[in-house]
Structure formats: C-alpha cells, structure tokens
C-alpha positions as CSV (number, residue, x, y, z in Angstrom):
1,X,57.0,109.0,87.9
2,X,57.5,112.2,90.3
3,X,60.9,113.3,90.2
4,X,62.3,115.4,93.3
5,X,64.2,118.5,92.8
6,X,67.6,117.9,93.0
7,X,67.9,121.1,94.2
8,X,65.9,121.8,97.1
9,X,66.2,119.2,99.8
10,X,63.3,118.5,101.8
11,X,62.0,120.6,104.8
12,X,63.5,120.5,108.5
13,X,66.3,118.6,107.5
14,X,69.4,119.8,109.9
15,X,72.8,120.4,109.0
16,X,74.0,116.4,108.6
17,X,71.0,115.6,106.7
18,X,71.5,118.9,104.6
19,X,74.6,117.9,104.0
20,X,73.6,114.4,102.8
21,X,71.0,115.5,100.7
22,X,73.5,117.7,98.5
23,X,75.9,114.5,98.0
24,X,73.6,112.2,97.0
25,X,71.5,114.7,95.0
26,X,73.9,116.8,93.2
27,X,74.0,115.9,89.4
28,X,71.5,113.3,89.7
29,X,67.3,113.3,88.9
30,X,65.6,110.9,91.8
31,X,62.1,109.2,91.1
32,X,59.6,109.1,94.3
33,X,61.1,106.2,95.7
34,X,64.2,106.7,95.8
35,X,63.9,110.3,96.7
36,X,61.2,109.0,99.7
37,X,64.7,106.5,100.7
38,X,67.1,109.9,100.5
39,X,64.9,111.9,102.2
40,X,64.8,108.8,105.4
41,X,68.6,108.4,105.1
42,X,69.3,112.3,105.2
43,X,66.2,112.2,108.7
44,X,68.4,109.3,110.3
45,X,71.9,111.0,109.3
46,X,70.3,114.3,111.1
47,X,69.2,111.8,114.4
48,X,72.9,110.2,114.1
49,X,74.6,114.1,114.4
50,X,72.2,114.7,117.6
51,X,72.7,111.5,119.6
52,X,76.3,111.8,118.5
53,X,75.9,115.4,120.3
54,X,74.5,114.0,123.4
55,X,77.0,111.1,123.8
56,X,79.5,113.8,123.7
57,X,78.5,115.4,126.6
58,X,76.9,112.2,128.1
59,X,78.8,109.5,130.3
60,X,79.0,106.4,127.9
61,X,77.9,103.9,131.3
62,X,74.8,104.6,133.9
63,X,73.4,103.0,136.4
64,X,70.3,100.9,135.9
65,X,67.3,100.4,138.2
66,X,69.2,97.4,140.4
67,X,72.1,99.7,140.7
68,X,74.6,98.4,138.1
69,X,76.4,100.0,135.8
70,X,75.4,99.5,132.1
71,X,75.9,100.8,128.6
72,X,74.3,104.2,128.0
73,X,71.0,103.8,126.2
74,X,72.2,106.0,123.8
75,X,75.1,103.8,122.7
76,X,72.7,101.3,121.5
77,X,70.5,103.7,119.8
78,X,73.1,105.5,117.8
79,X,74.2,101.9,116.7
80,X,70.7,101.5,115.5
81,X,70.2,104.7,113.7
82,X,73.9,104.1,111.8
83,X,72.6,100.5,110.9
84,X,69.8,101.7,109.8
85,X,71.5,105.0,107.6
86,X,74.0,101.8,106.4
87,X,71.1,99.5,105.2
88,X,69.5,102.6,103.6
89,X,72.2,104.3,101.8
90,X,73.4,100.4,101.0
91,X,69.9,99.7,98.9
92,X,70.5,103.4,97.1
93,X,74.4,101.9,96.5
94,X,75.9,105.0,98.3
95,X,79.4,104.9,99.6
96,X,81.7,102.6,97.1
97,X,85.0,104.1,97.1
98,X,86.0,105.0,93.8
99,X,89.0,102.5,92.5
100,X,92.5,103.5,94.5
101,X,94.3,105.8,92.3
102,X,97.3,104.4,90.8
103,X,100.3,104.8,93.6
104,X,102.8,106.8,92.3
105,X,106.0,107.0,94.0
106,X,106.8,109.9,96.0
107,X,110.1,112.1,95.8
108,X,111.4,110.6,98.6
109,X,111.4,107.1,97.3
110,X,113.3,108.6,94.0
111,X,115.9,110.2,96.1
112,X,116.7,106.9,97.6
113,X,116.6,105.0,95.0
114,X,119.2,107.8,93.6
115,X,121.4,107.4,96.7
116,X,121.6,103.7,95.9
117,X,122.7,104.0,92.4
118,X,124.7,106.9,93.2
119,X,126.4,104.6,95.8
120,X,126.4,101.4,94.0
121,X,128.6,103.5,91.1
122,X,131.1,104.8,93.9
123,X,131.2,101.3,95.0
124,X,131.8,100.2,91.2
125,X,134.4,102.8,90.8
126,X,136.9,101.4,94.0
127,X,136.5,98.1,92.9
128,X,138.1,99.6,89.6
129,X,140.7,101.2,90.7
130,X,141.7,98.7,93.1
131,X,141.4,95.9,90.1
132,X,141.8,98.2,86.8
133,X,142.7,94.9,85.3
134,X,139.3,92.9,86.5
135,X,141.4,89.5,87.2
136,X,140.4,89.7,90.9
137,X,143.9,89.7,92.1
C-alpha cells in the first residue's frame, strides 16, 4: 500500500488544516486510505476556520425572501462541516481523551486538613486540662 509522508502535509491546506495534519500525522505512517480520510478531515477543519471567520463578522439572523428573520445560512453550514470533521476524525478514532490523570490533592487541601488536626489537638488539649483526670466531672 502507498504510505503518505508523515511529514509533508498535502498542498493548499490552510493554517487549521495544517495544524491538523501535524497532530494526526506526527509519529504515525498512514496507508492511502486513511491518509485520503486525513487529508478530507484537515480540507473540512480548513472550511470550519473560514466560516468560523465569517460568522464572526456576520450577524448570526437575516432576513429571508418573505421578510422574516431566520438563522444565518452560515450557522447551518458550519454545523454541517463540524458534523462532518466529527464523523471523519470519529472513523480514524481521533480525539479520545487520554484516561484523567490521577487527582492529587493540592496544597491547599493539605493545609486544611492541617488546620483541622492542628485544631482538633488544641481542642484535645482544653478538654485535658479542664478534666486531667478523664472522669467527665
């Protein structure tokens, strides 16, 4: 099988795609296909970026032909194009989160859980010296 370089990514790809192309590709050797499916996912991620642009500097609501207001047609096309990148980069098996680190605690949670202790043992100490004979009277 053809394999693609998996360092040069494919011609006319903007920035997004670019950008895609590297995080996919770097450490791994594609075969045709599934360089033919990176090389559509990067194209769409690049058409994503540029109606992303447009909606940026386009109102999200316009006014149709009987003079009512209705969602931007470019709303429902970048929703297409990011299904489409999703089903893609889901066949390839792109984008599982690696498994959650363990949590550790952080140094705020030690210092108060050292407050506690620190006052549970002052606590411990008055009820001492208040009963130094511990018969509660």
């Amino acid at each position: 099988m053809p394999r693609a370089d998996p360092l040069r990514s494919p011609r006319a790809l903007g920035p997004a795609g670019q950008a895609l192309w590297r995080e996919i590709n770097t450490g791994r050797t594609l075969d045709g296909p599934t360089a033919l499916l990176v090389t559509q996912a990067c194209r769409i991620a690049d058409i994503c970026a540029g109606l992303r642009e447009e909606l940026d500097r386009s109102p999200l609501t316009v006014t149709n032909d009987r003079g009512d207001e209705a969602p931007s047609p470019l709303v429902s096309e970048t929703r297409q194009q990011s299904l489409a990148l999703l089903n893609i980069l889901t066949k390839l098996g792109v984008g599982k989160l690696p498994a959650a680190a363990k949590t550790t605690r952080s140094a705020l949670d030690e210092l108060a859980d050292e407050l506690k202790e620190r006052r549970r043992a002052k606590a411990a100490r008055v009820d001492d010296a208040e009963d130094p004979d511990g018969t509660g009277g």
